[in-house]
C-alpha positions in Angstrom: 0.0 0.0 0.0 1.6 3.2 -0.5 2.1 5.9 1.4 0.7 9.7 1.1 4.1 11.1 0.2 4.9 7.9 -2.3 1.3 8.7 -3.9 2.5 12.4 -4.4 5.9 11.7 -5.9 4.2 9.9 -8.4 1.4 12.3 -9.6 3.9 14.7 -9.7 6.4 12.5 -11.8 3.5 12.0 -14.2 2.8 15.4 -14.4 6.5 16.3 -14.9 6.1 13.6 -18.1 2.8 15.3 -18.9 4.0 18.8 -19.0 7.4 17.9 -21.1 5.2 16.4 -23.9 2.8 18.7 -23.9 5.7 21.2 -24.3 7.3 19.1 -27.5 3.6 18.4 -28.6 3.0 22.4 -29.2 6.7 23.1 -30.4 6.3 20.1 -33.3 2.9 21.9 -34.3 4.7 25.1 -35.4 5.6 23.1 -38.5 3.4 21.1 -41.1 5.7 18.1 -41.5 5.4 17.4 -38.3 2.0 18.9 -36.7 0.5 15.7 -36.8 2.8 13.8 -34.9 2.7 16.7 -32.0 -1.1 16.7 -31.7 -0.6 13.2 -31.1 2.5 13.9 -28.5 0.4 16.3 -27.1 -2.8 13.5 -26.8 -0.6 11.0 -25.2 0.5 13.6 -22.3 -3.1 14.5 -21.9 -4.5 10.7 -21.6 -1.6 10.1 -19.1 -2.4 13.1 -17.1 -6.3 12.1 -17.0 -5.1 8.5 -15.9 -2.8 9.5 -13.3 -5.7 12.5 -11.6 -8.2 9.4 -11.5 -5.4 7.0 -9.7 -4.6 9.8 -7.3 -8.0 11.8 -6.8 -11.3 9.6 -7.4 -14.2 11.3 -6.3 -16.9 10.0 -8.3 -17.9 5.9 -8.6 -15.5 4.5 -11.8 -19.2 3.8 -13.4 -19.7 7.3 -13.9 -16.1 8.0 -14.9 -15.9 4.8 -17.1 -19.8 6.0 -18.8 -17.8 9.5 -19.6 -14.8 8.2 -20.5 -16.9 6.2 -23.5 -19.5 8.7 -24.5 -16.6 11.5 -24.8 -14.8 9.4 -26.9 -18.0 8.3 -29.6 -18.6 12.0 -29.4 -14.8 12.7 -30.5 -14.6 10.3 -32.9 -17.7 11.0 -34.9 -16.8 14.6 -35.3 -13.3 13.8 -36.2 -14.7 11.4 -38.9 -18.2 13.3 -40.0 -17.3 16.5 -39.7 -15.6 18.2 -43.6 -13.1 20.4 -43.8 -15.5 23.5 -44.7 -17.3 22.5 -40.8 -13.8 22.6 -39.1 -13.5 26.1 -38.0 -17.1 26.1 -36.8 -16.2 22.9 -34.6 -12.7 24.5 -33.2 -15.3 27.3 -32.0 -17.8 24.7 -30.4 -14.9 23.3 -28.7 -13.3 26.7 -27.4 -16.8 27.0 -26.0 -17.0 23.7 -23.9 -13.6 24.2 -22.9 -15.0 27.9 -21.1 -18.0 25.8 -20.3 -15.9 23.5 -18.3 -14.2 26.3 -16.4 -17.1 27.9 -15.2 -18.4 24.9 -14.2 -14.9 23.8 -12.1 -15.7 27.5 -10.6 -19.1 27.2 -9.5 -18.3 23.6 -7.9 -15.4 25.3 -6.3 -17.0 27.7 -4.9 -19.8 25.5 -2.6 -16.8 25.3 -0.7 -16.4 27.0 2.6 -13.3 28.3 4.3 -11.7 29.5 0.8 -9.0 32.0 0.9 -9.0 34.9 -0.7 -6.8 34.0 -3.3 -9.1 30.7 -4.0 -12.0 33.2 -4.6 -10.5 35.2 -6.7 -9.3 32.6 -9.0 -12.6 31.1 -8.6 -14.2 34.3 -10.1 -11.9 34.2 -12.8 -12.4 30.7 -13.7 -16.3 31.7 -13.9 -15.5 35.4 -15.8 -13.0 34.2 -18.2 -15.6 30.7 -19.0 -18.9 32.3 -19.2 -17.0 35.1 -21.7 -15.6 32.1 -23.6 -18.4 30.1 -23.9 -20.9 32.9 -25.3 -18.4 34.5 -27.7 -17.7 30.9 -29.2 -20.8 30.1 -29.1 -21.5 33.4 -31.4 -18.4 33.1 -33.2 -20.3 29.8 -33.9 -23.5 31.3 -35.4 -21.3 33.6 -37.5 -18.7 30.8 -39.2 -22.0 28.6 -39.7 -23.7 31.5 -41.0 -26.8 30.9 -38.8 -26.6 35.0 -37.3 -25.4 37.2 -39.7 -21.4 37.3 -40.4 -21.4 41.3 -40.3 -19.8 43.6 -37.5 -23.5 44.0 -35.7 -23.5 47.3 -33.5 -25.6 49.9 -31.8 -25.0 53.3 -30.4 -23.7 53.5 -27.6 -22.5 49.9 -27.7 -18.7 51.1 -26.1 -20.5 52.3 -23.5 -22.5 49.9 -22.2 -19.7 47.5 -22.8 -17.7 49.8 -20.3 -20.7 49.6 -17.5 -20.7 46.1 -18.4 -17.1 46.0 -17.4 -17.4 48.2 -14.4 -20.4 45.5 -13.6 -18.4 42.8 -13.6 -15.8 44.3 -11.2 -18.1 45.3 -8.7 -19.6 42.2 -8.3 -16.0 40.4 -8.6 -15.4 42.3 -5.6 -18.6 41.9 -3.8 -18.3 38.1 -4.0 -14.5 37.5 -2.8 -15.3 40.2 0.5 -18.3 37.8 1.3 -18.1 34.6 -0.6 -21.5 32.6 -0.3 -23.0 29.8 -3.0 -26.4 31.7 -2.4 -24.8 34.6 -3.2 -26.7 37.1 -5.6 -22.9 38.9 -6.5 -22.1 35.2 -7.5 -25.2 34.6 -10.0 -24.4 38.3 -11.1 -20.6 37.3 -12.4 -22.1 34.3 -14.2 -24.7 36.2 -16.0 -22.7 38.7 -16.8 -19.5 36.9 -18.1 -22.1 35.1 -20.6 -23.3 38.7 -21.7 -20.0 40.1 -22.1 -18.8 37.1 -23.7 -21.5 37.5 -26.5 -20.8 41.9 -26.5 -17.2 41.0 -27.7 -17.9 38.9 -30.1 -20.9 40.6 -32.2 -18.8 43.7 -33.3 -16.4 41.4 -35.3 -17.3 41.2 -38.9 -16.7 37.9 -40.8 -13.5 39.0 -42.3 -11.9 38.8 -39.1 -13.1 35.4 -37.8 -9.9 33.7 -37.8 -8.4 36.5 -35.5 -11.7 35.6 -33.3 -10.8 32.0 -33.4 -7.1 32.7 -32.2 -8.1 34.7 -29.2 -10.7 32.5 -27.9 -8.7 29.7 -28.4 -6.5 31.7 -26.1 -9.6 32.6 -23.5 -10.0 28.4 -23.3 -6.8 28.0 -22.3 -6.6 31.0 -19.2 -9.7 30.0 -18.3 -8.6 26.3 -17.9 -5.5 27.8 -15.9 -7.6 30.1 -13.5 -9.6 26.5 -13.4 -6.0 25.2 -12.0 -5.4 27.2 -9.4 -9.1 26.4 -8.1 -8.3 22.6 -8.1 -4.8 23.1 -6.8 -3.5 21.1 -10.0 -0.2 22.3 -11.5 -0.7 20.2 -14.5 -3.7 21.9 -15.6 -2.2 25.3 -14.7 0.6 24.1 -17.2 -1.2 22.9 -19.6 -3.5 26.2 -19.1 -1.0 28.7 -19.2 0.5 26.5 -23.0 -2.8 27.0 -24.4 -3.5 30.6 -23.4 0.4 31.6 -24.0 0.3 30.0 -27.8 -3.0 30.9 -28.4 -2.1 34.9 -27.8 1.1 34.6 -29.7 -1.1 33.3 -32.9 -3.8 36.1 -32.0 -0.8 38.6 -32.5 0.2 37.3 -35.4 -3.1 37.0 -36.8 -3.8 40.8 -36.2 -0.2 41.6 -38.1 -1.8 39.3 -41.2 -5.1 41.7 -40.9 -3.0 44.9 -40.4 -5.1 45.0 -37.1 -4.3 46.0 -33.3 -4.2 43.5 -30.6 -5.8 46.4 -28.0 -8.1 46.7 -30.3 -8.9 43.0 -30.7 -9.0 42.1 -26.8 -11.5 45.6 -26.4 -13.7 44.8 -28.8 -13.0 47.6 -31.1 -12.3 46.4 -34.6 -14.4 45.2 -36.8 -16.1 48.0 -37.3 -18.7 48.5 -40.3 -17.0 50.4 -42.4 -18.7 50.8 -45.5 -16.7 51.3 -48.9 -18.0 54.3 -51.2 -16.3 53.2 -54.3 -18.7 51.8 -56.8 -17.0 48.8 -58.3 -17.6 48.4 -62.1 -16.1 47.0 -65.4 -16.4 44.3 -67.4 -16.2 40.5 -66.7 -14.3 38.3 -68.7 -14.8 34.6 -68.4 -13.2 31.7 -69.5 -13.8 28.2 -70.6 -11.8 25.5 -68.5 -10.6 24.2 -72.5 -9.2 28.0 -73.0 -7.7 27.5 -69.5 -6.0 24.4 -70.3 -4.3 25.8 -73.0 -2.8 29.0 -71.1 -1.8 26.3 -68.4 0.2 24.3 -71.0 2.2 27.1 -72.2 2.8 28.4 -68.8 6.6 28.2 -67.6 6.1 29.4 -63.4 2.1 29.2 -61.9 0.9 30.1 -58.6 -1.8 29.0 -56.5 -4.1 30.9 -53.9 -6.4 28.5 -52.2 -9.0 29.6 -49.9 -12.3 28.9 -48.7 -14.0 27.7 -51.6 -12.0 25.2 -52.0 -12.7 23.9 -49.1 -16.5 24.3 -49.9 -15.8 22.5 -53.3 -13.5 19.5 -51.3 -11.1 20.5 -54.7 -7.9 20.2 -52.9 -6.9 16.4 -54.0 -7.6 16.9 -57.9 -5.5 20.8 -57.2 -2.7 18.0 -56.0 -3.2 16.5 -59.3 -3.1 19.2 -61.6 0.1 20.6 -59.5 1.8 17.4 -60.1 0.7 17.9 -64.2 1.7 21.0 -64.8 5.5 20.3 -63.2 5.4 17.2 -65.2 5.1 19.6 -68.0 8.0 22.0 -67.0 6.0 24.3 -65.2 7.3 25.6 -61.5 4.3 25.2 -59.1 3.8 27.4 -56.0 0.7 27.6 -53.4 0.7 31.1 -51.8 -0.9 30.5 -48.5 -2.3 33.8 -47.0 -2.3 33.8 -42.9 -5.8 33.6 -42.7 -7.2 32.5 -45.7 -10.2 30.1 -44.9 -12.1 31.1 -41.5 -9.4 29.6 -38.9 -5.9 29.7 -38.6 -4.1 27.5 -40.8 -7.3 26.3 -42.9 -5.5 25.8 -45.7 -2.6 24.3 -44.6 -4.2 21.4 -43.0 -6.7 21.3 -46.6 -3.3 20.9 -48.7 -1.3 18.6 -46.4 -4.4 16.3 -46.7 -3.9 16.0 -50.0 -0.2 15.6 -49.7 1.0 18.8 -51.1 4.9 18.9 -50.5 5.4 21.3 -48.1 8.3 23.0 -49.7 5.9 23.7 -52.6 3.9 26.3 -49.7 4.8 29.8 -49.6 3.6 32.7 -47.4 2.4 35.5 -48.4 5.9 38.4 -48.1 7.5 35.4 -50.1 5.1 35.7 -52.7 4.5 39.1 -53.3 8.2 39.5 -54.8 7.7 37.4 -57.3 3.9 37.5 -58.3 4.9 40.2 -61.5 7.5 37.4 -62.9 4.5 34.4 -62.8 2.8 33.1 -66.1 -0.5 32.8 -64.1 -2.1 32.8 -60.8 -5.1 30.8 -60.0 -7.8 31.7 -57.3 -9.5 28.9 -56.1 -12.3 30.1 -53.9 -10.5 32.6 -51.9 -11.5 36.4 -52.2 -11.0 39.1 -49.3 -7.2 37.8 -49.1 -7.1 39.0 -53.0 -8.4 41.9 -52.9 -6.2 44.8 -54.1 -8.9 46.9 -52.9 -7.0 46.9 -49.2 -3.8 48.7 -51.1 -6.2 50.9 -53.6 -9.3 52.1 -51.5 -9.1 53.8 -48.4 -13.0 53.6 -48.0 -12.9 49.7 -47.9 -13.3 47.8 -44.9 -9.8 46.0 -46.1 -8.2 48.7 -46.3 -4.4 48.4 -45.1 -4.6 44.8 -44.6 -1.7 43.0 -46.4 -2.9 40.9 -49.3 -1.8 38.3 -51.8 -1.4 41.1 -55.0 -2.3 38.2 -57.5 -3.2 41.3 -59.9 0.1 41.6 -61.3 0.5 38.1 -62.3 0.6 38.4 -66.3 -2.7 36.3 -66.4 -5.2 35.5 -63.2 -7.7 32.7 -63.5 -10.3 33.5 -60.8 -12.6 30.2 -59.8 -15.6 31.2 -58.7 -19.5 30.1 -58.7 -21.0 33.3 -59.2 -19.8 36.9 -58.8 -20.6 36.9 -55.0 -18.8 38.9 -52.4 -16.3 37.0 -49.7 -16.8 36.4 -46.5 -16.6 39.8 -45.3 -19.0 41.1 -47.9 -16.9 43.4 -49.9 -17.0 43.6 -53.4 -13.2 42.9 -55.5 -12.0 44.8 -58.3 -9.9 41.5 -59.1 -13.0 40.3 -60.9 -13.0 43.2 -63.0 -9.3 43.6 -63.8 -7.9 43.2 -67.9 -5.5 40.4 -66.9 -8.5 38.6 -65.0 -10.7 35.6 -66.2 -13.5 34.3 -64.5 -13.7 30.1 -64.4 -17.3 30.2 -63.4 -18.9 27.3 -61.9 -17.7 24.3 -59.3 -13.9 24.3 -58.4 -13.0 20.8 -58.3 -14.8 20.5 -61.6 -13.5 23.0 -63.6 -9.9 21.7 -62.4 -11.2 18.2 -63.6 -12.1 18.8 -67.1 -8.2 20.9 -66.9 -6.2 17.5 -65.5 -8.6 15.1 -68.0 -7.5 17.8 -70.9 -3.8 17.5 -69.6 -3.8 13.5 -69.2 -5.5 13.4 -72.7 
């Protein structure tokens, strides 16, 4: 039988093992050759963790743990296998939300207890605050990805303003609580109700074209929220582990503001995304294209580049875009996939879309690499992607894009542009591109249209 300090030295020594492969886990996901071996580095600490907490700290009957343990992992692994590619960003938001869901929860629970310190309340407050905010602004970011609420910036007047008594609110009754902590306590149902307001007020300002900025930071908001959730349970692992997610999760949210030419102040207070509307009436002529006509600028082509976004996702085009890369530098042709920082609606859409379909990862180029070169290339396809296109955020200084740094696919000699319709991206703004002299519209289905291009090639 062994002894309360010989219990102890091992939990921690998991823990220890937990911590260091959660820590190699995240570094391995900075890269795409090996992302998927460090999400599974990163599973492996977790399950160890999860084992080593029930060993150590059982508190419910293993029936009840066991029942979880099985309907948590059906739920898992029929999202992992049902849910498409286009779904994924909607699902990374539903999960941001349970994980705040979970930390308010570990708060409330936490704070039935009596005797707390001071400290205890307070991080019990902000387990409750930083989950209720997380939980209702992923549950609107959500709506908006799913396009079930409307994907514009929605506002009011004085919306800053009530956010700030909303704010002031939430302090008060912080306070309140932690000077006389109580279950029954009406400062305690006014924190909860109040983080789930605040959590949707953040959220409903940002337009559509900034959702993967949204994704970022609440992904961020999970992960403090599951540390403030440590310090409740006195668990260093989950403070760890915490403090990873929310750390990481910032550091992407910074760079994903860079991408949008946006401020992270402005980000965390709710005051970008702003409805700008553009006064510049966008008109020419469209030019389309057969995919036959295409084929035959393709064949003659010496350099191409391709800008995937989210219509390709939409269209599931990426393995038969795999195929007509591997055709074309068959042909002589050098290949390139420009990927834009947030192209898609979450961070690193596209990446994950074009690793699928085993696009060499050397043959992936960010966007400041790209730019140079885009004058010298033969042709640049557009498969589904728009606002990340749009020279309107270097031209117009009425557009909502305006100053955010795009792929400038414009001064490629020839653009093929695949679209369905003439319909506006995500964000809702209208692109010269469409319009341009070099430009040619391939209307109709990507993974089509690229098809009838590969069967032309083949033949």
């Amino acid at each position: 039988m062994m002894n309360a300090e010989n219990i102890l030295f091992s939990i921690n020594l998991v823990y220890i093992v937990s911590a260091i492969l959660f820590v190699y886990g995240l570094k391995m996901l900075s890269s795409p050759a090996t992302a998927r071996k460090g999400n599974l580095l990163s599973s492996v600490g977790m399950l160890i963790a999860i084992v080593g907490t029930l060993f150590n700290e059982i508190k419910l009957p293993w029936e009840n743990i066991v029942a979880g343990l099985v309907i948590g992992s059906l739920i898992g692994s029929i999202a992992a296998r049902k849910v498409e590619m286009t779904g994924m960003p909607e699902l990374v938001a539903l999960f941001n939300g349970f994980g705040g869901a979970s930390s308010l929860l570990v708060g409330l629970v936490a704070a039935f207890s009596t005797g707390n310190s001071t400290f205890v309340n307070v991080t019990i407050i902000l387990s409750i605050l930083i989950g209720g905010v997380t939980l209702t602004g992923s549950l609107v970011a959500y709506g908006k990805l799913s396009e079930r609420m409307p994907s514009k910036a929605i506002q009011f007047g004085g919306q800053q303003i009530f956010n700030g008594l909303l704010v002031l609110a939430i302090i008060v009754s912080s306070v309140m609580f932690c000077l006389n902590p109580s279950i029954d306590s009406v400062w305690l149902i006014a924190v909860i109700g109040l983080s789930l307001v605040f959590g949707i007020m953040i959220t409903i300002p940002i337009g559509g074209a900034d959702m993967p900025v949204v994704i970022a930071l609440l992904n961020s908001y999970s992960g403090l929220a599951a540390c403030a959730a440590g310090f409740v349970l006195n668990n260093n692992l989950l403070i760890v582990a915490g403090s990873l997610v929310g750390a990481s999760g910032l550091i992407l949210t910074n760079i994903m503001c860079k991408a949008m030419n946006r401020s992270l102040s402005n980000v965390l207070f709710s005051g970008f995304g702003a409805a700008k509307v553009s006064t510049t009436q966008v008109e020419g002529e469209v030019k389309p294209i057969t995919a036959d006509d295409a084929y035959l600028i393709l064949e003659a082509a010496q350099n191409v580049v391709i800008v995937p976004g989210y219509g390709m996702a939409v269209a599931q085009a990426q393995h038969v875009v795999r195929e007509l890369s591997d055709l074309l530098e068959e042909n002589g042709c050098e290949v390139q996939f420009a990927i834009h920082p947030v192209a898609g609606r979450m961070p690193g859409h596209m990446n994950v879309l074009l690793a699928e379909a085993n696009v060499p990862y050397d043959q992936l180029v960010e966007m400041d690499h790209i730019n140079p070169q885009i004058s010298n290339m033969d042709v640049a396809i557009v498969i589904g992607a728009n606002d990340v296109v749009n020279p309107a955020a270097n031209d117009d200084e009425n557009s909502p894009l305006y100053g955010m740094p795009v792929i400038n696919v414009n001064q490629a000699r020839t653009v093929f542009v695949l679209k369905r319709s003439m319909g506006a991206g995500f964000s809702g703004v209208d692109n010269p591109l469409f319009f341009g002299e070099n430009t040619r519209m391939l209307f109709g289905d990507a993974k089509e249209s690229i098809s009838h291009i590969v069967t032309e090639f083949k033949g």
